[in-house]
PyMOL Python script that loads the backbone (N, CA, C, O; Angstrom):
from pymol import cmd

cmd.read_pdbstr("""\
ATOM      1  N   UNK A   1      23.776  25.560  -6.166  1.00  0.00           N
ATOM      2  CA  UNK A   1      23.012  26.550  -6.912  1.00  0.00           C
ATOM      3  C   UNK A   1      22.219  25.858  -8.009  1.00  0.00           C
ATOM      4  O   UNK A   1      22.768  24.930  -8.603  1.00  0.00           O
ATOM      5  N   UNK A   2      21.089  26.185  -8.309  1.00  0.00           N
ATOM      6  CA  UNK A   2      20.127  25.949  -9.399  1.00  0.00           C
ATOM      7  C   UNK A   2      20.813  25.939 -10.427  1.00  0.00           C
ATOM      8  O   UNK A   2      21.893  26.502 -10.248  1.00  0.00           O
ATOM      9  N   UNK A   3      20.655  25.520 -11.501  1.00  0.00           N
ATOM     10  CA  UNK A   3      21.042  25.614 -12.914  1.00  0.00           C
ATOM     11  C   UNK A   3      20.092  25.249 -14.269  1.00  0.00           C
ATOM     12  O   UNK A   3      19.733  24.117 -14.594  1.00  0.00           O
ATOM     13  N   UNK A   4      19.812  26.397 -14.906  1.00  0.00           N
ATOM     14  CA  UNK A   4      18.583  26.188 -15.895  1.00  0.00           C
ATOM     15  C   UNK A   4      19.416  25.828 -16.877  1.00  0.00           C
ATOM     16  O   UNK A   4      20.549  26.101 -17.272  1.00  0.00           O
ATOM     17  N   UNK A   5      18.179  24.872 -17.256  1.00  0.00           N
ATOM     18  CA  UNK A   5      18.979  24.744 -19.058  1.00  0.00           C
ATOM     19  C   UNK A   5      18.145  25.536 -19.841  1.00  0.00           C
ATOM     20  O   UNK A   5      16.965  25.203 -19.738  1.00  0.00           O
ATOM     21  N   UNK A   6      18.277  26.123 -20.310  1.00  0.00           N
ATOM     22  CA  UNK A   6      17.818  27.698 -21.403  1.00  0.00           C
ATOM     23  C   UNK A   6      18.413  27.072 -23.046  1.00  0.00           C
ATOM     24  O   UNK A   6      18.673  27.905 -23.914  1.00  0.00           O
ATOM     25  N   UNK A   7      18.525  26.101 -23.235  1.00  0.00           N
ATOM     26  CA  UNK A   7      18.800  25.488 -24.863  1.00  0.00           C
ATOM     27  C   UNK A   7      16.880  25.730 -25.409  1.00  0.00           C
ATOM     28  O   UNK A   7      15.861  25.737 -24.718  1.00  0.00           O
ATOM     29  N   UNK A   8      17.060  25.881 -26.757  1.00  0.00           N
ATOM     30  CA  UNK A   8      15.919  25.545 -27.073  1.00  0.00           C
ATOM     31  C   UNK A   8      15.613  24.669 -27.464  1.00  0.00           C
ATOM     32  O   UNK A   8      16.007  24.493 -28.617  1.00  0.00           O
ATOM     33  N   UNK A   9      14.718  23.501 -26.839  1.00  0.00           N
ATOM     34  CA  UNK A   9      14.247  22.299 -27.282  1.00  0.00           C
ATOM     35  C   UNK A   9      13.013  22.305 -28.274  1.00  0.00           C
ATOM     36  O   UNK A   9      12.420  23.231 -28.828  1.00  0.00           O
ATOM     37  N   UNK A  10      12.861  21.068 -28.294  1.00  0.00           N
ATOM     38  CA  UNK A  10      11.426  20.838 -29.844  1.00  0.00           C
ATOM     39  C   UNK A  10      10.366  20.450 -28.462  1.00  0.00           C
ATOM     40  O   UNK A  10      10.799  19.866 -27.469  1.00  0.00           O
ATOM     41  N   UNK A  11       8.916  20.892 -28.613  1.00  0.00           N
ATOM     42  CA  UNK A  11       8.118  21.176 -27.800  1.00  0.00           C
ATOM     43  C   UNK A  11       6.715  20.766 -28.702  1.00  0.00           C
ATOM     44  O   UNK A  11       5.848  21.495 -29.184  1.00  0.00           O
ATOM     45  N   UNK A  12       6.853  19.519 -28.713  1.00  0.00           N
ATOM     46  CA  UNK A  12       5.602  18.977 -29.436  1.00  0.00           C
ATOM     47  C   UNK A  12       4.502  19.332 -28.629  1.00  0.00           C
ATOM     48  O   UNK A  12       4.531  19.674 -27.447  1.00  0.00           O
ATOM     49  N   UNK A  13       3.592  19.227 -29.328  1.00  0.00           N
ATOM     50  CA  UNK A  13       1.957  19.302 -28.959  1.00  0.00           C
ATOM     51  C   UNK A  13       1.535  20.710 -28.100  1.00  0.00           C
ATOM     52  O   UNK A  13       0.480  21.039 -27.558  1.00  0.00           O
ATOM     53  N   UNK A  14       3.009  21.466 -28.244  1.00  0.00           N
ATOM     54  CA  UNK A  14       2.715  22.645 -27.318  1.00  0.00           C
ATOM     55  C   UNK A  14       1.461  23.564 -27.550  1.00  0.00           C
ATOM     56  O   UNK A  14       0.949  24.167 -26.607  1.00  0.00           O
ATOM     57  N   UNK A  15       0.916  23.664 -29.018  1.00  0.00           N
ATOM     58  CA  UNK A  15      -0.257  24.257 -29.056  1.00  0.00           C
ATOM     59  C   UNK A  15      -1.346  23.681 -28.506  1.00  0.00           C
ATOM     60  O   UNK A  15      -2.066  24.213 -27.661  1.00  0.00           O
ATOM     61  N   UNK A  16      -1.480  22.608 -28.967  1.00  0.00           N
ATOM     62  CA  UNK A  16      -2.689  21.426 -28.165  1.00  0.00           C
ATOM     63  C   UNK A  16      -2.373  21.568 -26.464  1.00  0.00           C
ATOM     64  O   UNK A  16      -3.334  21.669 -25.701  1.00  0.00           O
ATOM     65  N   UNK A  17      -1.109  21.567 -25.987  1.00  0.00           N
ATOM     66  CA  UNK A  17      -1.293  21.476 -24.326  1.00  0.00           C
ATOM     67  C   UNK A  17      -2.044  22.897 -23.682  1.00  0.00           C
ATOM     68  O   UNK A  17      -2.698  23.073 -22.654  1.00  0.00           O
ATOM     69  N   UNK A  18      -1.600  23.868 -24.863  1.00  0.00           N
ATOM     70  CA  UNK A  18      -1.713  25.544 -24.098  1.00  0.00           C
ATOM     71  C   UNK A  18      -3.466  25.191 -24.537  1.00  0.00           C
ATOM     72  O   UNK A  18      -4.131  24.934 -23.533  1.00  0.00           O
ATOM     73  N   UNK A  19      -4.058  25.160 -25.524  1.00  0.00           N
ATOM     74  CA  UNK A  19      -5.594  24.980 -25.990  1.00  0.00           C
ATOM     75  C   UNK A  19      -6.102  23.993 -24.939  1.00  0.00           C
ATOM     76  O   UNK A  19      -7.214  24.380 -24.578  1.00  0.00           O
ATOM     77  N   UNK A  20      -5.851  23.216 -24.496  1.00  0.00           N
ATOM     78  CA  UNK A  20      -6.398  22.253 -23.387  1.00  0.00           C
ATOM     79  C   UNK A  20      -6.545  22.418 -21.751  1.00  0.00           C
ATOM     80  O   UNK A  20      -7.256  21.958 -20.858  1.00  0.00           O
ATOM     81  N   UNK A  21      -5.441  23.356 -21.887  1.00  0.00           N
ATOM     82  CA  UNK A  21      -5.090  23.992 -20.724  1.00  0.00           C
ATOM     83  C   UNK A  21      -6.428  25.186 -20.666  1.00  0.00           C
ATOM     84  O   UNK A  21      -7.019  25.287 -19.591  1.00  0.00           O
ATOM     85  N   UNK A  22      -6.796  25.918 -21.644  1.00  0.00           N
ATOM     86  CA  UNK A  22      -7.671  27.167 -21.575  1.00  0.00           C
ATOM     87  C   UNK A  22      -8.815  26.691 -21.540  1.00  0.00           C
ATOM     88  O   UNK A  22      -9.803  27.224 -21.035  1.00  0.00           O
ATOM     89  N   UNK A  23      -8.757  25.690 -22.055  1.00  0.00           N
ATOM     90  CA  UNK A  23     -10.600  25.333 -21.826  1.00  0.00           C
ATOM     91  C   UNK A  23     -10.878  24.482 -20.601  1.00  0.00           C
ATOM     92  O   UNK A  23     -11.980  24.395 -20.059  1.00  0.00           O
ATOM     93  N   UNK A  24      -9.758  23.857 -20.215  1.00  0.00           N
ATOM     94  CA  UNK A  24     -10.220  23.482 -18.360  1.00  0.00           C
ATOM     95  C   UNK A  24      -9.913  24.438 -17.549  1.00  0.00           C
ATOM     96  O   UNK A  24     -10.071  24.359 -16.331  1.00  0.00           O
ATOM     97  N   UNK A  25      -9.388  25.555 -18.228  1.00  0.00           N
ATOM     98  CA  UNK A  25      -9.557  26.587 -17.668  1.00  0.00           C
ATOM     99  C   UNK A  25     -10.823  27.322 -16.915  1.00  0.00           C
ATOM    100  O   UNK A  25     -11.063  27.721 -15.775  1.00  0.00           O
ATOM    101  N   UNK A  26     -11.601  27.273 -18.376  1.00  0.00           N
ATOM    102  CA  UNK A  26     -13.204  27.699 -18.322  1.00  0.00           C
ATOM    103  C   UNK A  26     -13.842  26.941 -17.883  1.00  0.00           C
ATOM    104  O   UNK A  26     -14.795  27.237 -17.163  1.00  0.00           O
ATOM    105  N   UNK A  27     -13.480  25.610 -18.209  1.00  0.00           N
ATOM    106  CA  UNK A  27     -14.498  24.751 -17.830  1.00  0.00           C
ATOM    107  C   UNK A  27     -14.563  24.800 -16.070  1.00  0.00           C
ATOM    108  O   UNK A  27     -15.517  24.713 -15.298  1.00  0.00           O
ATOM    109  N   UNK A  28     -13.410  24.941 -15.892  1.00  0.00           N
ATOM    110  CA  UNK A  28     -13.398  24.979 -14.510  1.00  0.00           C
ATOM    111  C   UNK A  28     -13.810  25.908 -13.411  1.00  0.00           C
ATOM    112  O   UNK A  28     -14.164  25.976 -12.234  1.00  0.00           O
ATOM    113  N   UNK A  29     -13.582  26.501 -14.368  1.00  0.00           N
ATOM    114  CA  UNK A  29     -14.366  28.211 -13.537  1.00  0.00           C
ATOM    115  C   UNK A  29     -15.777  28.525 -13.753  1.00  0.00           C
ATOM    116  O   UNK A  29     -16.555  29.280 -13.171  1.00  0.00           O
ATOM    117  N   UNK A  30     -15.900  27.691 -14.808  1.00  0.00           N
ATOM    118  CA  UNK A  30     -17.699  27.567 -14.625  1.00  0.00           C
ATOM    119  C   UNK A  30     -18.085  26.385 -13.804  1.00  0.00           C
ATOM    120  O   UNK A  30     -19.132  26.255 -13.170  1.00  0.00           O
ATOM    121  N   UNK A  31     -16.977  25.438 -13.911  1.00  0.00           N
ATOM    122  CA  UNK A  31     -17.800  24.728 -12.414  1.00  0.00           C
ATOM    123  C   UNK A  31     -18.070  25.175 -11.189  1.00  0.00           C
ATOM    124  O   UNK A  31     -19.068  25.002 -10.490  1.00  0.00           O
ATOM    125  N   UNK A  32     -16.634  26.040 -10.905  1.00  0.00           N
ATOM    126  CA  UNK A  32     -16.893  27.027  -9.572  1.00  0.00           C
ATOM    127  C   UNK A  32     -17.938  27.643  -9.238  1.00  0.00           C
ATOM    128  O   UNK A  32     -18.510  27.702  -8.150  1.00  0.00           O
ATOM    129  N   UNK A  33     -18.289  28.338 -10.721  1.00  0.00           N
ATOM    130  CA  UNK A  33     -19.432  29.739 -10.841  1.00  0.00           C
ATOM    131  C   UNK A  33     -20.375  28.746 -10.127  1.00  0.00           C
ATOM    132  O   UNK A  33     -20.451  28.777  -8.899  1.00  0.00           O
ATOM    133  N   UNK A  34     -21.036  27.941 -10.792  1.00  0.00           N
ATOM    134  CA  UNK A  34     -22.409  27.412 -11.035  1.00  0.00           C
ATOM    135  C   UNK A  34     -22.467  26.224  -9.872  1.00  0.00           C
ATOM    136  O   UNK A  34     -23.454  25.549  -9.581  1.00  0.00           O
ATOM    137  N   UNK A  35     -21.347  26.167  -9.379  1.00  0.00           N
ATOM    138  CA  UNK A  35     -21.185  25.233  -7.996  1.00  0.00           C
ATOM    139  C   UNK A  35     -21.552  23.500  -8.754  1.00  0.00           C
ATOM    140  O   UNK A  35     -21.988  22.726  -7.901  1.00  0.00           O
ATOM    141  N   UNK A  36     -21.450  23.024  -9.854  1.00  0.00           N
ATOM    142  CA  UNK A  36     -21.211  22.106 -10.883  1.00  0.00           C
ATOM    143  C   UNK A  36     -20.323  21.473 -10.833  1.00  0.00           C
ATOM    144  O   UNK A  36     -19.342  21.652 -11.554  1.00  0.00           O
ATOM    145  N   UNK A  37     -20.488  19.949  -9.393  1.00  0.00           N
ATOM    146  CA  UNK A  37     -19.013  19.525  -9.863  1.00  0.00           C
ATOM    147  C   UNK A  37     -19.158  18.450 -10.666  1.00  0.00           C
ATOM    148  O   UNK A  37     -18.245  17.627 -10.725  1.00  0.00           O
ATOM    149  N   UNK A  38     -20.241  18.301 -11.354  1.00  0.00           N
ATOM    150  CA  UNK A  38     -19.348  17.588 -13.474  1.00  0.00           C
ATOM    151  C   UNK A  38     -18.454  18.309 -13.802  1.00  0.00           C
ATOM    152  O   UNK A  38     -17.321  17.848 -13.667  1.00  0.00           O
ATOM    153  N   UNK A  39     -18.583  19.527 -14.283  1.00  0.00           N
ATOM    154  CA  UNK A  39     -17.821  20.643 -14.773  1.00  0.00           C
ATOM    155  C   UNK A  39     -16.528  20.482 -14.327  1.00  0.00           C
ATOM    156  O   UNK A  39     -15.672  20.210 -15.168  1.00  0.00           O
ATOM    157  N   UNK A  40     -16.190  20.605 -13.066  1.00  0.00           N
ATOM    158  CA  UNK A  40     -14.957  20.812 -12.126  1.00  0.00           C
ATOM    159  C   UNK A  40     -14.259  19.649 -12.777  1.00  0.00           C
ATOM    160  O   UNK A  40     -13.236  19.651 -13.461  1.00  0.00           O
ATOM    161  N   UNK A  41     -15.123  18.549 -12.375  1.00  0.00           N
ATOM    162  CA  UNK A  41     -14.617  17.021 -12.613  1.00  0.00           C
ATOM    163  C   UNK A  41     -13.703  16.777 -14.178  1.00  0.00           C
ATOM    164  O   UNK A  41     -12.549  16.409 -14.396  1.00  0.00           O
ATOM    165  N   UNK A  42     -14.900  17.197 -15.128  1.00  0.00           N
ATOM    166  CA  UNK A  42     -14.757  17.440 -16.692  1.00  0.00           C
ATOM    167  C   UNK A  42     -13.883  18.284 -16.694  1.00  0.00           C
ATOM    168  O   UNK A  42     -13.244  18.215 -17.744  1.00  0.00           O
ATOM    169  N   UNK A  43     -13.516  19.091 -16.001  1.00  0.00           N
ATOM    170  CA  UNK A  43     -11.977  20.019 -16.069  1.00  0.00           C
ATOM    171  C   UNK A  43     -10.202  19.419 -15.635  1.00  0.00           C
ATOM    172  O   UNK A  43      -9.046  19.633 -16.000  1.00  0.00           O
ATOM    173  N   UNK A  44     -10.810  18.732 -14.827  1.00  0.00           N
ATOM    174  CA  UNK A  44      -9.946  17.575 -14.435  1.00  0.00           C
ATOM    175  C   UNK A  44      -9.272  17.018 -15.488  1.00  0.00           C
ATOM    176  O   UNK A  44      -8.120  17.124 -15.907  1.00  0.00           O
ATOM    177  N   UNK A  45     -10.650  16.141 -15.965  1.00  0.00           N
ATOM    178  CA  UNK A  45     -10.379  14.999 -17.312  1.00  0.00           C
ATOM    179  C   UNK A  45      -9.680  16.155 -18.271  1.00  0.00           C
ATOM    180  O   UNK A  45      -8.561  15.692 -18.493  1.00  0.00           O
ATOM    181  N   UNK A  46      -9.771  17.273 -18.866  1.00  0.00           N
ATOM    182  CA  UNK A  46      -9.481  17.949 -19.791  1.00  0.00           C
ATOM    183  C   UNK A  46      -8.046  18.186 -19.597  1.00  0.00           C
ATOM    184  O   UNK A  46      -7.299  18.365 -20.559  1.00  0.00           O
ATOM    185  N   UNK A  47      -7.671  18.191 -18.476  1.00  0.00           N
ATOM    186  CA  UNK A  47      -6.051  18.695 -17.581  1.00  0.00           C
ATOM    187  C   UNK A  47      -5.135  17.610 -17.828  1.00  0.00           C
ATOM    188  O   UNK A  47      -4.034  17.712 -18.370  1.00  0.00           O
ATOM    189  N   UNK A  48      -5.806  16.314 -17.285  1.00  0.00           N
ATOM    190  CA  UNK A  48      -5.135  14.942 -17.171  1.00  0.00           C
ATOM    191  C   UNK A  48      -5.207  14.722 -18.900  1.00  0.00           C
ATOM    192  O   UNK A  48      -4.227  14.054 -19.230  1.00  0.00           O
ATOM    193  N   UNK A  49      -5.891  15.008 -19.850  1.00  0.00           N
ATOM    194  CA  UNK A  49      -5.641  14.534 -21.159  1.00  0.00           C
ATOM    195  C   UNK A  49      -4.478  15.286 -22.193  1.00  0.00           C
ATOM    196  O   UNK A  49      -3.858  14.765 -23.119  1.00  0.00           O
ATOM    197  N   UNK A  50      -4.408  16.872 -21.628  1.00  0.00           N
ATOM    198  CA  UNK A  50      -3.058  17.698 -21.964  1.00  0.00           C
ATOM    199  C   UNK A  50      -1.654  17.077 -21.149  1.00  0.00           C
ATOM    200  O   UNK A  50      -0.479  17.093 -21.514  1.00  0.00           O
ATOM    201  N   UNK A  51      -2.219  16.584 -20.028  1.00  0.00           N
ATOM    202  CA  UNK A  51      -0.814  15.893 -19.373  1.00  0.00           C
ATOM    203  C   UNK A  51      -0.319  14.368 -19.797  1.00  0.00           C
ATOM    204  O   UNK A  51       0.380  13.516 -19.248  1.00  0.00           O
ATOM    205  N   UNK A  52      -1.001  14.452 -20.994  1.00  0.00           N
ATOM    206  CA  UNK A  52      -1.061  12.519 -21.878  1.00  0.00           C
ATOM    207  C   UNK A  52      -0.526  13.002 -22.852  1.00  0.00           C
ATOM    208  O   UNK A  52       0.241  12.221 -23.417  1.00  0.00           O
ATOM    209  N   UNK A  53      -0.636  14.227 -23.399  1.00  0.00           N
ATOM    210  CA  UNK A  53       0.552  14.640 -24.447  1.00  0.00           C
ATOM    211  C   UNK A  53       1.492  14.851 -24.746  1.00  0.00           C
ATOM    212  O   UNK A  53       1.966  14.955 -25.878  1.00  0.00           O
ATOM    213  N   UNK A  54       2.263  15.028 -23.019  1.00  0.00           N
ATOM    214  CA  UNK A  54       3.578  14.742 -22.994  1.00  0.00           C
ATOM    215  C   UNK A  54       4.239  12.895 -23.594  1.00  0.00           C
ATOM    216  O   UNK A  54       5.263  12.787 -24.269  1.00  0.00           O
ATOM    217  N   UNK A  55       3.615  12.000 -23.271  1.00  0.00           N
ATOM    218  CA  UNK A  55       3.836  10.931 -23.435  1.00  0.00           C
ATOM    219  C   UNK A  55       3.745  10.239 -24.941  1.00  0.00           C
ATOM    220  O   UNK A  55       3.986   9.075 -25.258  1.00  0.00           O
ATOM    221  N   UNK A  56       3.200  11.654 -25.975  1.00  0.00           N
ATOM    222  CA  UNK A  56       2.861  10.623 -27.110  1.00  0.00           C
ATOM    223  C   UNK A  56       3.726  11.353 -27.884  1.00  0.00           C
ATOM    224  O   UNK A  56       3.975  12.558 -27.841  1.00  0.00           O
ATOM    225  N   UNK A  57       4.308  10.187 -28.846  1.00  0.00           N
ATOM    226  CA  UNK A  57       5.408  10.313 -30.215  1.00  0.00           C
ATOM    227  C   UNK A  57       4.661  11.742 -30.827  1.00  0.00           C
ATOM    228  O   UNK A  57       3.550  12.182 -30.531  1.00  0.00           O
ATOM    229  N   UNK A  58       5.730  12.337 -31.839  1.00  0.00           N
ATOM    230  CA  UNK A  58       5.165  12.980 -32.680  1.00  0.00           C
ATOM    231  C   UNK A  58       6.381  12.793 -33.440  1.00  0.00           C
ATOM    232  O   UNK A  58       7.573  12.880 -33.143  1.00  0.00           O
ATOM    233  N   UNK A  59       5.550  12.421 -34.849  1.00  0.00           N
ATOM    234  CA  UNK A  59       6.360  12.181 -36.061  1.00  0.00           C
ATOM    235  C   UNK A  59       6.634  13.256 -36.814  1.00  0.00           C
ATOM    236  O   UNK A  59       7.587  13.254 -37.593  1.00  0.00           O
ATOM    237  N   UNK A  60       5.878  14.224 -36.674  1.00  0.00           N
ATOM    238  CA  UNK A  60       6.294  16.053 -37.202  1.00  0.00           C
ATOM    239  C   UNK A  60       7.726  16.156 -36.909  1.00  0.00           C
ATOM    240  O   UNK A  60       8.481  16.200 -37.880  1.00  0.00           O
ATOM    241  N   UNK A  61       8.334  16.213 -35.468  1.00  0.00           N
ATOM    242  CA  UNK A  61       9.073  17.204 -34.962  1.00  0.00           C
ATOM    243  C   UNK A  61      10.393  16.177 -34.918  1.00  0.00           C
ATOM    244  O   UNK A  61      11.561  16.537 -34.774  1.00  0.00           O
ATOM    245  N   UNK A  62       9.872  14.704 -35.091  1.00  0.00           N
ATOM    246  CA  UNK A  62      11.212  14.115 -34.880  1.00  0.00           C
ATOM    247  C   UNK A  62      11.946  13.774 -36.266  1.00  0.00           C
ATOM    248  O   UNK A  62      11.980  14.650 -37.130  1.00  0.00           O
ATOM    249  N   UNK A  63      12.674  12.226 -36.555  1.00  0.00           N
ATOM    250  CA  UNK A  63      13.204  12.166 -37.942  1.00  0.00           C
ATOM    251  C   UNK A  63      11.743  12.106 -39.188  1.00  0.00           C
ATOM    252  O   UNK A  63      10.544  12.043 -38.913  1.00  0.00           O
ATOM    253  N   UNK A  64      12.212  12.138 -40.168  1.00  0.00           N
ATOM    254  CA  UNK A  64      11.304  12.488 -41.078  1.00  0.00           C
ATOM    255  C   UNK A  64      11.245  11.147 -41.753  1.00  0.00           C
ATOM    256  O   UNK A  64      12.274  10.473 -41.780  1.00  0.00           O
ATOM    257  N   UNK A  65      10.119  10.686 -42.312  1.00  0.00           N
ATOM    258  CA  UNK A  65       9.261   9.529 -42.295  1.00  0.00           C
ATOM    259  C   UNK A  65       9.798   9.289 -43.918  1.00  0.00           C
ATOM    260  O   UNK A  65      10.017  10.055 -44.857  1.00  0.00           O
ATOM    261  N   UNK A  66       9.852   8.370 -43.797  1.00  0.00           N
ATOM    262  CA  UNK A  66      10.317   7.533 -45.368  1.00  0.00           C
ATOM    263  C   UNK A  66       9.292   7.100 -45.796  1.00  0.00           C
ATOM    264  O   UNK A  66       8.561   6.279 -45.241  1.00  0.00           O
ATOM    265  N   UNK A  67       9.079   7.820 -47.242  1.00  0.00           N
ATOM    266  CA  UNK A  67       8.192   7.130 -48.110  1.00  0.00           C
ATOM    267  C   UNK A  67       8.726   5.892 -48.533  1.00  0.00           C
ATOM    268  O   UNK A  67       9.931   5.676 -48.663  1.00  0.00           O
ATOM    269  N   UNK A  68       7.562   4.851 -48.808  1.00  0.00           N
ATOM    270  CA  UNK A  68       8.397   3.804 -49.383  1.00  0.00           C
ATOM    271  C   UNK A  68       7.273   3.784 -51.032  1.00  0.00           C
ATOM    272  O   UNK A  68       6.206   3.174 -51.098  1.00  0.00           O
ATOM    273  N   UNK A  69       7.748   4.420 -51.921  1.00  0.00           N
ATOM    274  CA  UNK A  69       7.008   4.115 -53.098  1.00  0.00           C
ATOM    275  C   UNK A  69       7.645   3.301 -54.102  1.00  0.00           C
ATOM    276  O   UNK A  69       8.124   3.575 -55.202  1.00  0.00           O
ATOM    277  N   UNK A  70       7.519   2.136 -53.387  1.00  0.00           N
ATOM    278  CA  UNK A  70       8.583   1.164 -54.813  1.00  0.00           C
ATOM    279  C   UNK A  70       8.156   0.277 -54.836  1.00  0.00           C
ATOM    280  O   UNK A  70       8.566  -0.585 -55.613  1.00  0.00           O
TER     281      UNK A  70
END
""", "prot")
cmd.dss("prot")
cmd.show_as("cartoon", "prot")
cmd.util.cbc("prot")
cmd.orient("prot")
């Protein structure tokens, strides 16, 4: 049987992935419209660059950064 994990995790860049996601959204559907495959293509690149945000640190959400003022 399946088994979800339903914990709530820390979900960096989740606003930036959902915003990246909506505009290759459009972008993409105006490539369709207009039969434009830059557009399509450029929707691509916009997809593959929200799927690069899984891979990068974020110093917000993890331990908290030491000033060093001394």
């Amino acid at each position: 049987m399946l088994s979800l994990d339903r914990t709530h995790r820390e979900r960096p860049h989740l606003e930036w992935k959902v915003r990246l996601f909506a505009v290759a959204a459009v972008v993409g559907l105006a490539g369709i419209h207009f039969d434009n495959r830059w557009l399509t293509g450029a929707a691509i690149l916009i997809l593959f660059a929200g799927l690069s945000l899984r891979f990068v640190r974020s110093t917000s959400h993890g331990e908290p950064e030491d000033d060093d003022e001394g």
